[in-house]
C-alpha positions as CSV (number, residue, x, y, z in Angstrom):
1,X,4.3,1.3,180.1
2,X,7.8,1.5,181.3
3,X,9.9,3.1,183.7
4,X,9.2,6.7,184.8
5,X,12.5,8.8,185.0
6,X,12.2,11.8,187.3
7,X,14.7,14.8,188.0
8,X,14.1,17.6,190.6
9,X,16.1,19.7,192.0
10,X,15.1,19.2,196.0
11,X,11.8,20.1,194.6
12,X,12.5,23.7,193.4
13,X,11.6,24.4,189.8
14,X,14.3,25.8,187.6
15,X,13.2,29.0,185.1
16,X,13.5,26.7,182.0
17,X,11.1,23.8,183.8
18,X,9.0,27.1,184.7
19,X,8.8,27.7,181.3
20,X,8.2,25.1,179.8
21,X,5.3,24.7,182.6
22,X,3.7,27.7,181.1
23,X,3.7,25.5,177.7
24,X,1.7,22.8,179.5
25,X,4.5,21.0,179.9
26,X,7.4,20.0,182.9
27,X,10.9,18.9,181.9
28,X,10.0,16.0,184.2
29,X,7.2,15.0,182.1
30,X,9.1,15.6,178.9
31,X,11.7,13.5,179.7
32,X,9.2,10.9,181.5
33,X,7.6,10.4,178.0
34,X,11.0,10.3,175.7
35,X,11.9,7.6,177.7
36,X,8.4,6.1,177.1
37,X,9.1,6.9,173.5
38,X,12.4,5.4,173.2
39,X,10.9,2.2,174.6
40,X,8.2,2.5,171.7
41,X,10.2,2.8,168.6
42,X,13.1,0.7,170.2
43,X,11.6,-2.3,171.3
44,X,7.8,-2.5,169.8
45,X,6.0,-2.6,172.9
46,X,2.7,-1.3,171.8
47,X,1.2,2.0,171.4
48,X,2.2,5.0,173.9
49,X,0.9,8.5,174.7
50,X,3.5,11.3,174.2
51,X,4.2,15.1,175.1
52,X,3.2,16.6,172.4
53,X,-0.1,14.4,171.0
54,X,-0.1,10.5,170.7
55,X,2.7,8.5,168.8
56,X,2.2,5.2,167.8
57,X,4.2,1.7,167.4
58,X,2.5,-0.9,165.4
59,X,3.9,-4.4,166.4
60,X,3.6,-6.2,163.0
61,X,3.6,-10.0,162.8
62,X,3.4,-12.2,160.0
63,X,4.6,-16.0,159.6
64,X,6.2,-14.9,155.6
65,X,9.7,-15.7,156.5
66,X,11.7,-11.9,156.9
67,X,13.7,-12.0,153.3
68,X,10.4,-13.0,151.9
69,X,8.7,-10.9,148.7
70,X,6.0,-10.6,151.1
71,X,8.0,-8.7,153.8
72,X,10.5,-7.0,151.7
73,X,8.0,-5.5,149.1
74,X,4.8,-5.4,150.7
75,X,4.7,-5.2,155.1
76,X,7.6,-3.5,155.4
77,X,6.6,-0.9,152.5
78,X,3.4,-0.3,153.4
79,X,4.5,0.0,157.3
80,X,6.8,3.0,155.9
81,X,4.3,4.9,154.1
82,X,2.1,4.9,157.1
83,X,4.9,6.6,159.0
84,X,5.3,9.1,155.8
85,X,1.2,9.7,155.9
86,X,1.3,10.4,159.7
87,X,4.0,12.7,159.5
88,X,6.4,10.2,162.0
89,X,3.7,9.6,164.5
90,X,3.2,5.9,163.3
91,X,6.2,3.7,163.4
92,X,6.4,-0.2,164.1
93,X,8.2,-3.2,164.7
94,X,8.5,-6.4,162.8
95,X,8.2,-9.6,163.9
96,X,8.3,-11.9,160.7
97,X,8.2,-15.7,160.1
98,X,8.5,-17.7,164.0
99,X,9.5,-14.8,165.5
100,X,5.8,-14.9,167.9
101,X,4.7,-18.0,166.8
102,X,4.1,-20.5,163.9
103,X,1.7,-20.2,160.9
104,X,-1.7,-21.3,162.1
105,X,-1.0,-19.1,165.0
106,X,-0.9,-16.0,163.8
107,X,-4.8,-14.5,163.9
108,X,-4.5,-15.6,167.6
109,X,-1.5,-13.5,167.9
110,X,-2.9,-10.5,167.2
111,X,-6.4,-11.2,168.3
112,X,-5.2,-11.9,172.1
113,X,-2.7,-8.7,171.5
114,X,0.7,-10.2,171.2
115,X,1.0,-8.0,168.2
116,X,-1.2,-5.0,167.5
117,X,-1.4,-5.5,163.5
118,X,-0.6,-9.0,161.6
119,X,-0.7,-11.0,158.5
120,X,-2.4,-14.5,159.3
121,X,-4.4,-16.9,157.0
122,X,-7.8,-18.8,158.0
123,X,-7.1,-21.6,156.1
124,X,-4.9,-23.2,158.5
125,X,-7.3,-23.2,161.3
126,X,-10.1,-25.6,159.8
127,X,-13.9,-24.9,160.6
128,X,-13.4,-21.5,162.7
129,X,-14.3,-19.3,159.5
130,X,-16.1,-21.9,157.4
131,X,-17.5,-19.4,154.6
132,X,-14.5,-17.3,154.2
133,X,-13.0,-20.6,152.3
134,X,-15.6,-19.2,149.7
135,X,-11.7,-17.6,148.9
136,X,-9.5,-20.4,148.4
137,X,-12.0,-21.6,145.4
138,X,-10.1,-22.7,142.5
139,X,-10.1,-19.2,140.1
140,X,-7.3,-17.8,137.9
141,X,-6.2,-14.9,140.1
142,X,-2.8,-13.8,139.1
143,X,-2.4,-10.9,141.6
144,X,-2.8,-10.2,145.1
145,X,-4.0,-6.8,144.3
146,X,-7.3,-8.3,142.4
147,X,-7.6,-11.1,145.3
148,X,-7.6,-8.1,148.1
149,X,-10.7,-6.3,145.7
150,X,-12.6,-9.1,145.5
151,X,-12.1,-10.3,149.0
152,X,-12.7,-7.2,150.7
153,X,-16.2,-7.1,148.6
154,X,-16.5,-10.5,150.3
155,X,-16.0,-9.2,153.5
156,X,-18.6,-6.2,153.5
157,X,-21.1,-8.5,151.9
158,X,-21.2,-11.3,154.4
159,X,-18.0,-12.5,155.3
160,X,-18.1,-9.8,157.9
161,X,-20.1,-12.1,160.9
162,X,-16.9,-14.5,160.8
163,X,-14.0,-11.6,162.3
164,X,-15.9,-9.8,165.1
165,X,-12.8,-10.7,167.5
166,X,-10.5,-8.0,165.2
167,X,-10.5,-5.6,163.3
168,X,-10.2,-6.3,159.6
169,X,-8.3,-4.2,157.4
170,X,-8.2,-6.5,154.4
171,X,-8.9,-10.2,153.7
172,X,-7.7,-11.5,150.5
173,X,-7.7,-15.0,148.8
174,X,-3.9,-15.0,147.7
175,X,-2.5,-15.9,144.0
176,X,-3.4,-19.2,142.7
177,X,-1.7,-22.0,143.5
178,X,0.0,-24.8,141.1
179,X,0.7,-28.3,141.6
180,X,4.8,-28.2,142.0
181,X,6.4,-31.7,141.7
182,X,9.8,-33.5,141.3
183,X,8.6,-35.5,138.5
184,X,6.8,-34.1,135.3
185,X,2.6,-34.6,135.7
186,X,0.7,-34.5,132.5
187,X,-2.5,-36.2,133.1
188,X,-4.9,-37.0,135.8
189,X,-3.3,-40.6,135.6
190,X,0.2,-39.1,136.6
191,X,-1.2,-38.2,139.9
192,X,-2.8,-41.2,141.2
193,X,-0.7,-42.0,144.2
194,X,1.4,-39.2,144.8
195,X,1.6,-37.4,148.3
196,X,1.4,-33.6,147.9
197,X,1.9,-30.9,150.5
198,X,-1.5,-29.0,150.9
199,X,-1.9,-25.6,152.4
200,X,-5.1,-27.0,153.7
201,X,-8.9,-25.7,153.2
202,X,-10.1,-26.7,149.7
203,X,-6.5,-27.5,148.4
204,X,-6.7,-30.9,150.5
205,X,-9.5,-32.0,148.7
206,X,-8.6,-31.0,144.8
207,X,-5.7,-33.3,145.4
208,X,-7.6,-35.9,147.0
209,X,-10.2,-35.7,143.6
210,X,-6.8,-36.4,141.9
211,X,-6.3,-39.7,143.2
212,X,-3.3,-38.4,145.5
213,X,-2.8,-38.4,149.1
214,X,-2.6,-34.7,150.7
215,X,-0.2,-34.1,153.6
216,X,0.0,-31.0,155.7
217,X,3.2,-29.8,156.5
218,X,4.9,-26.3,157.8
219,X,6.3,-24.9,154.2
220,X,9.5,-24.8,156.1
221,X,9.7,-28.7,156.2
222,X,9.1,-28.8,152.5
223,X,12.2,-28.4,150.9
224,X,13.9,-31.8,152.5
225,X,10.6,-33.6,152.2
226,X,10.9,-33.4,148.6
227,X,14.4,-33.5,148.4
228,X,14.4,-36.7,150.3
229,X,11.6,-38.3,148.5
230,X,9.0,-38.3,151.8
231,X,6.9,-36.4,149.8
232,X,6.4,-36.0,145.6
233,X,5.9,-32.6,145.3
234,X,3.3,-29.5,146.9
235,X,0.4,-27.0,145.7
236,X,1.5,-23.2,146.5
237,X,1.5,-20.1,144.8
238,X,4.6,-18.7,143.1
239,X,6.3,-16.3,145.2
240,X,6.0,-19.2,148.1
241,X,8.0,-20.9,146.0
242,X,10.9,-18.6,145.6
243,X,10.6,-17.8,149.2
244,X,11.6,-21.3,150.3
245,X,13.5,-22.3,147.1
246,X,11.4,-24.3,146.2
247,X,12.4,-24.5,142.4
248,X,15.7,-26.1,143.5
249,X,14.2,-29.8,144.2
250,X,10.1,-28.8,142.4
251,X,11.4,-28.9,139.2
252,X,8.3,-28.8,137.3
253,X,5.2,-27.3,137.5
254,X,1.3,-27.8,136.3
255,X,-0.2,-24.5,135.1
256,X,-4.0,-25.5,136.7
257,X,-4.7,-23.3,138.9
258,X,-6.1,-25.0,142.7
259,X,-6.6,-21.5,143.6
260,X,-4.9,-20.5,147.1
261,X,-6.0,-19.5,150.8
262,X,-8.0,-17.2,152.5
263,X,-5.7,-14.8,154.7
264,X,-5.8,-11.1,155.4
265,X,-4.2,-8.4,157.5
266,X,-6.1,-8.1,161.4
267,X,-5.8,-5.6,164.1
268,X,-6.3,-6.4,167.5
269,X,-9.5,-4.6,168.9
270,X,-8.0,-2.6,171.7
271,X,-4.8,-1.5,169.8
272,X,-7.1,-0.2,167.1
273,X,-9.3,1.4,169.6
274,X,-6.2,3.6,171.2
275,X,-5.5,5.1,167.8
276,X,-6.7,8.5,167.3
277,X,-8.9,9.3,164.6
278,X,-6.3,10.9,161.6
279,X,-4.3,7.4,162.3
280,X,-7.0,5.2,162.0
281,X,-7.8,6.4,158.7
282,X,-4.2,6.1,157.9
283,X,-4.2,2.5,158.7
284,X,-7.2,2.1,156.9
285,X,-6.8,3.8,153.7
286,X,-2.8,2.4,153.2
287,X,-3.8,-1.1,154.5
288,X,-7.0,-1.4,152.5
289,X,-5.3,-2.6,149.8
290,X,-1.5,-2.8,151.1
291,X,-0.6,-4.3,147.5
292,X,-1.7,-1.3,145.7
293,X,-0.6,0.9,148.3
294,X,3.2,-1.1,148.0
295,X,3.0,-1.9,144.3
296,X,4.4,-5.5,145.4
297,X,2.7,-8.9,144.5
298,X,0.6,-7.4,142.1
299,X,-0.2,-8.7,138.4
300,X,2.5,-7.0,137.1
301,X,4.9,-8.7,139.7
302,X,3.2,-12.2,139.2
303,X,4.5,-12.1,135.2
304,X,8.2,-11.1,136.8
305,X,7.7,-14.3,139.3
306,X,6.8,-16.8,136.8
307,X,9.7,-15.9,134.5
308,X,12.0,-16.0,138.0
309,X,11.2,-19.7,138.3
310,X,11.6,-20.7,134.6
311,X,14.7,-18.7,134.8
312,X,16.0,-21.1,137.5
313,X,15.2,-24.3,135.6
314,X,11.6,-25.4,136.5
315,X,10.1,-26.5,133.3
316,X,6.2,-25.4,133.2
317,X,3.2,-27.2,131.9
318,X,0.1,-26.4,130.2
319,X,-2.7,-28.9,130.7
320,X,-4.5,-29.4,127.4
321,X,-7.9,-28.1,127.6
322,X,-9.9,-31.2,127.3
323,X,-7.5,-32.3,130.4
324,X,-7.9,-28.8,132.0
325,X,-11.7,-29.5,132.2
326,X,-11.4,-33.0,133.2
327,X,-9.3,-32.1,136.4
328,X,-11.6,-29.0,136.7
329,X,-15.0,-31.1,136.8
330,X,-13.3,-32.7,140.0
331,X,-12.7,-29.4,141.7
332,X,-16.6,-28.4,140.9
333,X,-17.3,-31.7,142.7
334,X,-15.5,-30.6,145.8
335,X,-17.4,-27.2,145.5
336,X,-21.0,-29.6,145.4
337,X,-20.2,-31.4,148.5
338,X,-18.5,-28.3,150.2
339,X,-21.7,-26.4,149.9
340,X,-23.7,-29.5,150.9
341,X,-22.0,-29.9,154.0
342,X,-22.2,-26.3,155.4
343,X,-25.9,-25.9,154.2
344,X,-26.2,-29.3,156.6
345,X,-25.0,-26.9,159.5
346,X,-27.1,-24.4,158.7
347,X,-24.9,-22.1,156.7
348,X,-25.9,-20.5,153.2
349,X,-22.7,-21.4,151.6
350,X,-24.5,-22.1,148.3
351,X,-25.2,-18.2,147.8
352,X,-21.5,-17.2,149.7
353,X,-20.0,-18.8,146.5
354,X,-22.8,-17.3,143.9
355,X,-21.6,-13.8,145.5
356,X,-17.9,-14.6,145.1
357,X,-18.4,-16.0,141.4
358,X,-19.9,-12.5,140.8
359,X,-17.1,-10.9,142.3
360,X,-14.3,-12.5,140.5
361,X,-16.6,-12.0,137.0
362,X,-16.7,-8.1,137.5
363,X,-12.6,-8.1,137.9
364,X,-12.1,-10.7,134.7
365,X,-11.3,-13.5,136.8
366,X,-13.0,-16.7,136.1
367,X,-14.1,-19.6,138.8
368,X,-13.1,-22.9,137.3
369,X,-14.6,-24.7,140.4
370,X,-17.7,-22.9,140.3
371,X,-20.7,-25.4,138.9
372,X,-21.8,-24.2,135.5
373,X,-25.5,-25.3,136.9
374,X,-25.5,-22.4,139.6
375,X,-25.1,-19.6,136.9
């Protein structure tokens, strides 16, 4: 908690430590919880009990690298207006891209309480929230303010039984991703071969119904990969491309959507428990839906993003619709045997992605890998 600075005069009370004794209060204590304070809002260690009622800092962690869209329009936003709604008693402390650990890292950062609040995605850790992938299905979502509806609908439905370790305050299946290359791709023939970065989850197996080869990689290794021909190209969404430059060596891009990843905002259990009541619903009501509550990464911003990467020279494609379907019958396959395996284990995944094709259709956002037959 700190150090614990005391003054006393030889253990005589002075008339304005009397006073402020009748207010509850001793100078020793008030200057024993500024110090506490200072430590708070200087270096993020957690969430402290002051003088005058309970201040809290929220130690935010997120692997989106700190100059990031993500950071810059959305965490760091949305980390102000809580402080603005709690009148000051909420601040925090950042801790963006490695800064507490890598990618696939980051729901065990704040579950075991290295931060109290953080931004990870369940995608990268493979099997250990098997129906939340339900997510990362192929689907035309163009704003993370429409994937955070539908997958917090997702959540209270049944995705709920797969995050008892934190608390959830949104889970979201991102903006979809395109295949990003050094060469131009205009059939299924065109990708026989090639080895493409995958963020994991269903991604790895859309490109592997492709005929290519998926490879996992950090997205920090990317740039050089492709640059140095180790790898042909990646799947991502758009503003992971402009956060790692991506359009300088990905200079063209197939507009066929592979969908995304399943990720969402967690707070560690005991953090969340220390927060009096007015914060919590704070925290809950701002980081709900932290896109609308930031007005970043929504559909508006998606259009803005597209136009930022033609604008630096990536040439986009549109797959012809006969094509479209052809690669899209693949990813219904991948659906099939996806729901086939988990049903082996004992899990209704079949009816997890009948309750997420009914959650995209009520926001105008259409499933390409959903099979036609389950309708």
């Amino acid at each position: 908690m700190g150090t614990f600075i005391s003054h006393n005069n030889g253990g005589g009370k002075t008339r304005k430590e009397e006073k402020n004794m009748c207010d509850g209060i001793t100078r020793r204590n008030f200057l024993k919880n500024s110090v506490i304070g200072g430590v708070a809002l200087g270096a993020g260690v957690g969430i402290y009990e002051l003088a005058y009622g309970q201040a809290t800092n929220l130690r935010f962690s997120t692997w989106h690298p700190p100059m990031s869209r993500e950071v810059k329009t959305v965490w760091e936003v949305m980390l102000e207006e809580m402080k603005k709604k709690s009148g000051g008693k909420i601040s925090s402390t950042m801790y963006a891209g490695a800064a507490l650990g890598k990618g696939p890292e980051h729901f065990d950062i704040v579950a075991k309480g290295l931060s109290d609040m953080g931004y990870f995605t369940a995608t990268w850790t493979p099997g250990r929230f098997p129906l939340s992938d339900v997510l990362s299905l192929a689907a035309w979502v163009d704003g993370k303010d429409v994937a955070t509806d539908i997958g917090n609908a997702m959540y209270e439905r049944i995705l709920n039984r797969e995050f008892k370790d934190v608390k959830m305050i949104e889970l979201n299946g991102c903006i979809q991703s395109f295949l990003w290359t050094k060469k131009p791709i205009r059939s299924l023939a065109d990708t026989k071969g090639l080895k493409v970065r995958s963020p994991g989850g269903h991604q790895t197996n859309y490109i592997k119904a492709l005929g290519a080869e998926p490879i996992f990689m950090p997205l920090g290794d990317v740039y050089l990969a492709i640059e140095t021909g180790t790898i042909d190209g990646l799947v991502t969404c758009p503003p992971l491309v402009l956060a790692y430059k991506l359009h300088e060596v990905a200079k063209h891009g197939v507009v066929a959507t592979f969908g995304c990843v399943t990720e969402g905002v967690v707070m560690n259990l005991d953090s969340w428990k220390k927060l009096p009541e007015d914060q919590k619903k704070i925290v809950e009501a701002l980081g709900h839906n932290p896109f609308k509550t930031s007005g970043g990464l929504t559909r508006e911003v998606y259009k803005v993003m597209m136009k930022e990467i033609t604008d630096k020279g990536v040439a986009l494609y549109n797959l012809p619709s006969d094509e479209a379907e052809r690669w899209y019958e693949t990813f219904r396959e991948v659906t099939r045997k996806w729901v086939a395996d988990l049903e082996g284990k004992g899990l209704q995944a079949k009816e997890v992605v009948k309750m997420y094709n009914q959650e995209c259709e009520k926001r105008g956002v259409k499933v390409v890998a959903f099979p036609r037959e389950w309708a």
